[in-house]
C-alpha positions in Angstrom: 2.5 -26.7 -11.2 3.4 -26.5 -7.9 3.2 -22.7 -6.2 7.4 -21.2 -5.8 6.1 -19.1 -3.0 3.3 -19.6 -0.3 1.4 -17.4 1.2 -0.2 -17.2 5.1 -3.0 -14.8 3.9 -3.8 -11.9 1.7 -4.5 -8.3 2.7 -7.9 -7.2 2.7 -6.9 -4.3 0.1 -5.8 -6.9 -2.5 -7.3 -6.4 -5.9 -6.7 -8.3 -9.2 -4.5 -7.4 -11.7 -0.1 -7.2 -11.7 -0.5 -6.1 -8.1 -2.8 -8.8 -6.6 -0.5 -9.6 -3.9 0.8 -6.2 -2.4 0.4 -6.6 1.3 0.3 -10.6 1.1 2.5 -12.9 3.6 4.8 -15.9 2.7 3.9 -18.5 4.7 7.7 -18.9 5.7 7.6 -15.6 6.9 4.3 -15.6 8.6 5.4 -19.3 10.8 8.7 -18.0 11.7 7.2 -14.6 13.1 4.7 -16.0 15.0 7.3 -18.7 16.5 9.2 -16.1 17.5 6.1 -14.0 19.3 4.8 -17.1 20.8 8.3 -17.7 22.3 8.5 -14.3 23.2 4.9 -14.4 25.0 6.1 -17.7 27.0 9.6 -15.9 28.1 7.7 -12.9 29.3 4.9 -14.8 31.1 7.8 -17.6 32.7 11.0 -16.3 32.0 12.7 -19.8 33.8 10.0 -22.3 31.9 12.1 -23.1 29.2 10.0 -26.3 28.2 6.9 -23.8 27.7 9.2 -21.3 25.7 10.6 -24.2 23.3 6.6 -25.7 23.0 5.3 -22.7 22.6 8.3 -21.7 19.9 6.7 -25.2 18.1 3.5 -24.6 18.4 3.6 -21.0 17.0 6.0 -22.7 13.9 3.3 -25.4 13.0 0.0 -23.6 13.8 -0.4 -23.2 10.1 1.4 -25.7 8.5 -1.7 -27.2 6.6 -1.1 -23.6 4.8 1.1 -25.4 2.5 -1.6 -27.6 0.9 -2.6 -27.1 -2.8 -6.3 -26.2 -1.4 -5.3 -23.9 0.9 -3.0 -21.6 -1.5 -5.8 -22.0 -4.5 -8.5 -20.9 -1.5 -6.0 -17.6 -1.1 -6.0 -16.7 -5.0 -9.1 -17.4 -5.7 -11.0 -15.6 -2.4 -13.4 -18.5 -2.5 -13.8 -22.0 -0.2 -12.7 -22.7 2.9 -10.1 -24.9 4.0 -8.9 -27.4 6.8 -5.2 -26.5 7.6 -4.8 -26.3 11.7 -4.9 -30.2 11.8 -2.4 -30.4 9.7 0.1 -29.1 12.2 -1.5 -30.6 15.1 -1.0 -34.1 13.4 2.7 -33.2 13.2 3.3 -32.5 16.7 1.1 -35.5 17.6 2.5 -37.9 15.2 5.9 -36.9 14.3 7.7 -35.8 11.2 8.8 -39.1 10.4 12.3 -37.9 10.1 13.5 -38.9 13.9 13.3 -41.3 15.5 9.7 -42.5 16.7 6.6 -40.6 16.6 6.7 -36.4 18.6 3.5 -37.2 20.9 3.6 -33.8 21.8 0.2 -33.3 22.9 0.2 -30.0 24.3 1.2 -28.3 20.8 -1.1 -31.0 18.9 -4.3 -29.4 21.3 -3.0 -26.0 21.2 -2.4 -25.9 17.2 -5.8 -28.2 16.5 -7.8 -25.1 18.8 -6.1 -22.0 17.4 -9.4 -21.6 15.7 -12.1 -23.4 17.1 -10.8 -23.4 21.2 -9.6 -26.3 22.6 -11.7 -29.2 22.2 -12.4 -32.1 25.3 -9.5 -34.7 25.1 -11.3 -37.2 23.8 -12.5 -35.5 20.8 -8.8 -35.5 19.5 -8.9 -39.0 19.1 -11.4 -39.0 16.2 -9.7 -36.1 14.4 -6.0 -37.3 14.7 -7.3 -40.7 13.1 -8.4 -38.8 10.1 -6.3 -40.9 7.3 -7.2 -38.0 4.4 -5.8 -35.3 6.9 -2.4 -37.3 8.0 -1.8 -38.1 4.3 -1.8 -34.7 3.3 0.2 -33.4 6.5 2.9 -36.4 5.1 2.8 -34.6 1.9 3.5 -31.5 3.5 6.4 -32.3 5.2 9.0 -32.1 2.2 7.1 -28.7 0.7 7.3 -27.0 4.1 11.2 -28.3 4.6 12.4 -27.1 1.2 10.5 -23.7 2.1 12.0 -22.6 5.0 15.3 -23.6 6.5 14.0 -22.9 9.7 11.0 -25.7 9.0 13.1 -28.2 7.5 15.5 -27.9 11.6 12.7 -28.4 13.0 11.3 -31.1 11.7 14.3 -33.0 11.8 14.6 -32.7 14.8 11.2 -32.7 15.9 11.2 -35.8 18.0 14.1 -34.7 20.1 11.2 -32.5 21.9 9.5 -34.1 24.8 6.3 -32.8 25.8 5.1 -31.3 29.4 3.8 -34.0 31.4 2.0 -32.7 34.7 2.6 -34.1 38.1 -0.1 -36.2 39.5 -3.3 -34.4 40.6 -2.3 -31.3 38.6 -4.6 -31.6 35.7 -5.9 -27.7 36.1 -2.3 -26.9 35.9 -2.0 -29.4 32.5 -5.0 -27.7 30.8 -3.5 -24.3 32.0 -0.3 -25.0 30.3 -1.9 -26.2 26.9 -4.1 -22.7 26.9 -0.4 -20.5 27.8 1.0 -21.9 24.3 
């Protein structure tokens, strides 16, 4: 059976019994929030950019999108495992939601959401782990759990491909990778 709620994390005071989840986060809850801070952090540091405010608004909303996966939520309640959920998210924003037209190819959220974790990896490493076919069938099984979770989700991935990503001038590749380590 299918989970009614997910959840971003647990709180480190959680305990078993009726009260297990006191201090937990949805999952919904826990994207839109950090969305909204990431946005936030973009305005404050270039208040014009509005490209780096709407990617970072993305990136923030997808980081954890792999958080909707059966392994992920049975990792949370049982304390135990690990799991794989950032590529998840970076496969969205690289591939697309399937819902637009054509594929997102927005790399600088797909590097910024696959290094939330780890750091941000050399470009050509991100060729081996988008071409994972395991990982990109789960994030396509994701897409309708995370759309009929939040209302917020399901916008955005309609209209995901609407988004164009930042492409640098020539010769400005320390301003690129700059911009890929603001979001």
């Amino acid at each position: 059976m299918k989970p009614t709620l997910y959840w971003a994390h647990s709180s480190r005071e959680s305990k078993s019994g009726p009260d297990s989840r006191v201090g937990w986060q949805s999952l919904a809850e826990h994207l839109k929030a950090v969305s909204r801070i990431a946005a936030d952090l973009a305005n404050d540091t270039r208040p014009k950019d509005i490209k780096l405010i709407a990617l970072s608004r993305l990136a923030g909303l997808f980081h954890d999108f792999g958080k909707y996966s059966d392994r992920f939520q049975r990792m949370l309640e049982t304390g135990s495992g690990t799991c794989q959920h950032s590529i998840h998210g970076a496969m969205l924003a690289y591939f697309g939601s399937g819902t637009g037209n054509g594929k997102a190819a927005l790399n600088t959220v797909m590097a910024s959401i696959a290094g939330h974790h780890a750091g941000l990896a050399d470009w050509p490493d991100y060729a081996q782990k988008l071409s994972n076919p395991q990982f990109k069938a789960e994030m396509e099984s994701l897409i309708p759990i995370a759309a009929g979770d939040s209302s917020v989700l399901a916008e955005h991935l309609a209209n995901l491909s609407r988004n164009t990503d930042y492409v640098p001038r020539a010769g400005l590749k320390a301003r690129y990778d700059l911009f890929i380590r603001m979001l």
